[in-house]
N, C-alpha and C positions, 0 to 999 in steps of 0.2 A: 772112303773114310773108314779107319779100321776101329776101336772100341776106344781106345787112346786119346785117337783126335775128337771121339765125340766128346767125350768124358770132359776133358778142356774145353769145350764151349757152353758145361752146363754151371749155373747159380744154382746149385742142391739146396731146395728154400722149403722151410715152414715156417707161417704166418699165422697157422690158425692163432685165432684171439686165445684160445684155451690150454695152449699151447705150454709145457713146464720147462725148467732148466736140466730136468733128468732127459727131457725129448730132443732140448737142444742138442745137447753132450752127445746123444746118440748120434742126431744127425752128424757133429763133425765126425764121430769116427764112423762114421758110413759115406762121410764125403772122401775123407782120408784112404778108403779101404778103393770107394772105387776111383778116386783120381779126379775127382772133378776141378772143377775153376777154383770154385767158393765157394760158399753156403753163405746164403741170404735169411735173417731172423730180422726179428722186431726189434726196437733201439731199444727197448725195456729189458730186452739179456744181454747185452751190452755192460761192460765188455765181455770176451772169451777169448778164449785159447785156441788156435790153431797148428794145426801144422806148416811147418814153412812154406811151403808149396800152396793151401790151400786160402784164398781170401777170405777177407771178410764181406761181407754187403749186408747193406739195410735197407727199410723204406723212411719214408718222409711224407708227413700230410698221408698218410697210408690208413683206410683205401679210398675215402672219398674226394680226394683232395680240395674240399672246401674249406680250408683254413686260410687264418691268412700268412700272407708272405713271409713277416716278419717272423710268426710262430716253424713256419717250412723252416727257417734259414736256422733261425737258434736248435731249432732241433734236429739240422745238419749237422749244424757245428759241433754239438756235442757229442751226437753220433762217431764222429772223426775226433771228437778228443776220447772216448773212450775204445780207440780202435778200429772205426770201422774204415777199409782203404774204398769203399765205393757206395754211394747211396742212390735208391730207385727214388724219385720222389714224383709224387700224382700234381697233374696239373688239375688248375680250375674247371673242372668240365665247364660250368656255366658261360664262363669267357669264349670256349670254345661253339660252344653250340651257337652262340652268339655272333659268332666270326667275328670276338674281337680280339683279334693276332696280338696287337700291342700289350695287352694285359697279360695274354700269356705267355710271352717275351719276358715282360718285367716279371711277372712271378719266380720265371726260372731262374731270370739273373740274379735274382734276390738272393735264390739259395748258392748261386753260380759262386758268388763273391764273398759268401760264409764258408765256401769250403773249397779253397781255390788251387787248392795242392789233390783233393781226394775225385775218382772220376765220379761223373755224375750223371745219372743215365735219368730221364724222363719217359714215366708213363703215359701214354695217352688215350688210354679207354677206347681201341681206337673201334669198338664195334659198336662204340654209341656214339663215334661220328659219320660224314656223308665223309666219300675218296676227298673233295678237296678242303675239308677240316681237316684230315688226315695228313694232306700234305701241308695245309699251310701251317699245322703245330709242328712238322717236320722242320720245317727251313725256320720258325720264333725259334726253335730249341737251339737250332745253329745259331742264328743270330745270337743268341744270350748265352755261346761256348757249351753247353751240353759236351758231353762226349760219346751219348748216346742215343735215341729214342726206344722209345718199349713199348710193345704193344698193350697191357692187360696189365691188372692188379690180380685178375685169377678169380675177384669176388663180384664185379658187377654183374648182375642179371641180363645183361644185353650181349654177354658171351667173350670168349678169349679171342686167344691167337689166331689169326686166319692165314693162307697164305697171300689169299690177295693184299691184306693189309700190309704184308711184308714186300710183297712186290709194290703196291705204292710207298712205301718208306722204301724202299732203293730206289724207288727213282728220283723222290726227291732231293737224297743225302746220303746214297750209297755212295760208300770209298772215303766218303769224308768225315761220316759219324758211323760210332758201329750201330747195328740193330740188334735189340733183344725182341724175342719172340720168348712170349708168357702166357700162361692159363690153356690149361685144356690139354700141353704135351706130355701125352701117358706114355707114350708105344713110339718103337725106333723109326719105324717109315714117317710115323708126324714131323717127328723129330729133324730125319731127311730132308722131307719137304719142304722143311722151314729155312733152314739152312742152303738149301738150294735156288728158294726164293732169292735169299740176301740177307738171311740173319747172320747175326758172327757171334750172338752170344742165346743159349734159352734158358729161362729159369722152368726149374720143375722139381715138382713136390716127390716125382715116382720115376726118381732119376736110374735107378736097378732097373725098372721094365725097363726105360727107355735103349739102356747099354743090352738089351737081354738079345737084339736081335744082333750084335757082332761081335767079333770074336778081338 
């Protein structure tokens, strides 16, 4: 994989809550200069401007996804009317830890059918689940049309991206949902790894280190 093809699987994202519209701005012309996918921000600088080439992404229910459903979906929706072509939104942890599939099915659907033209990747915290909440929030997302699963919001204390967590997300919905891998890729060999697991997409805050190791 040369600097290119990384570059295109990254979400160039800042979330911090503190975050200004002077830092946004920066980011797209830092997404622009190195080529990435997108850049991922808060629905609160919404809309922006991009370059043609470069996406937009948001979150939803961001970061602890205990909202309810109905607030997730309206705050899709607007998300996509002010521009954004893709939203991350957090599931219920609680449903999850709970093994209760169903709930986090209809949650996702919820926002599924608010924003039924823009793609829609779901987070799943996945270091504060056991492998088979992992997989089974993998196959609710499918069931409720996701068009992705994600690992990490990047802020919970129980940690990011792992590779194992990506290797059970491909097994359970690899080739049929993409995978984002989030939180914690600083450095291009993370980056590798992830993508070699079975990511197809990584969001990252220190998207320059990450291209720093290819040419």
């Amino acid at each position: 994989m040369n600097r290119t093809e990384l570059a295109h699987t990254i979400d160039h994202t800042l979330l911090k809550p503190e975050a200004t519209p002077a830092q946004v701005a920066a980011l797209i012309d830092e997404a622009a200069a190195l080529h990435t996918y997108s850049i991922c921000v808060s629905p609160s600088m919404l809309p922006v401007t991009t370059p043609d080439d470069v996406k937009v992404a948001t979150v939803c229910g961001f970061p602890s996804g205990a909202v309810h459903s109905e607030i997730k979906a309206a705050e899709a929706a607007l998300s996509v009317e002010q521009g954004a072509d893709e939203v991350d939104m957090v599931i219920n942890l609680a449903n999850a830890v709970q093994d209760d599939f169903d709930a986090v099915e209809a949650d996702i659907r919820a926002v599924r059918e608010a924003i039924p033209t823009a793609v829609l990747k779901v987070i799943l915290e996945t270091a504060a689940l056991s492998d088979e909440q992992v997989t089974q929030c993998c196959l609710a997302a499918e069931r409720a049309g996701a068009d992705f699963v994600k690992t990490s919001t990047g802020f919970h204390p129980a940690g990011g991206a792992s590779v194992h967590a990506i290797e059970l997300m491909n097994a359970a919905v690899g080739g049929r949902l993409g995978i984002k891998a989030s939180g914690g890729i600083r450095d291009t060999d993370t980056a590798l790894a992830m993508l070699a697991a079975g990511a197809t997409r990584l969001g990252c805050s220190s998207s320059a280190d990450v291209l720093e190791g290819l040419k």
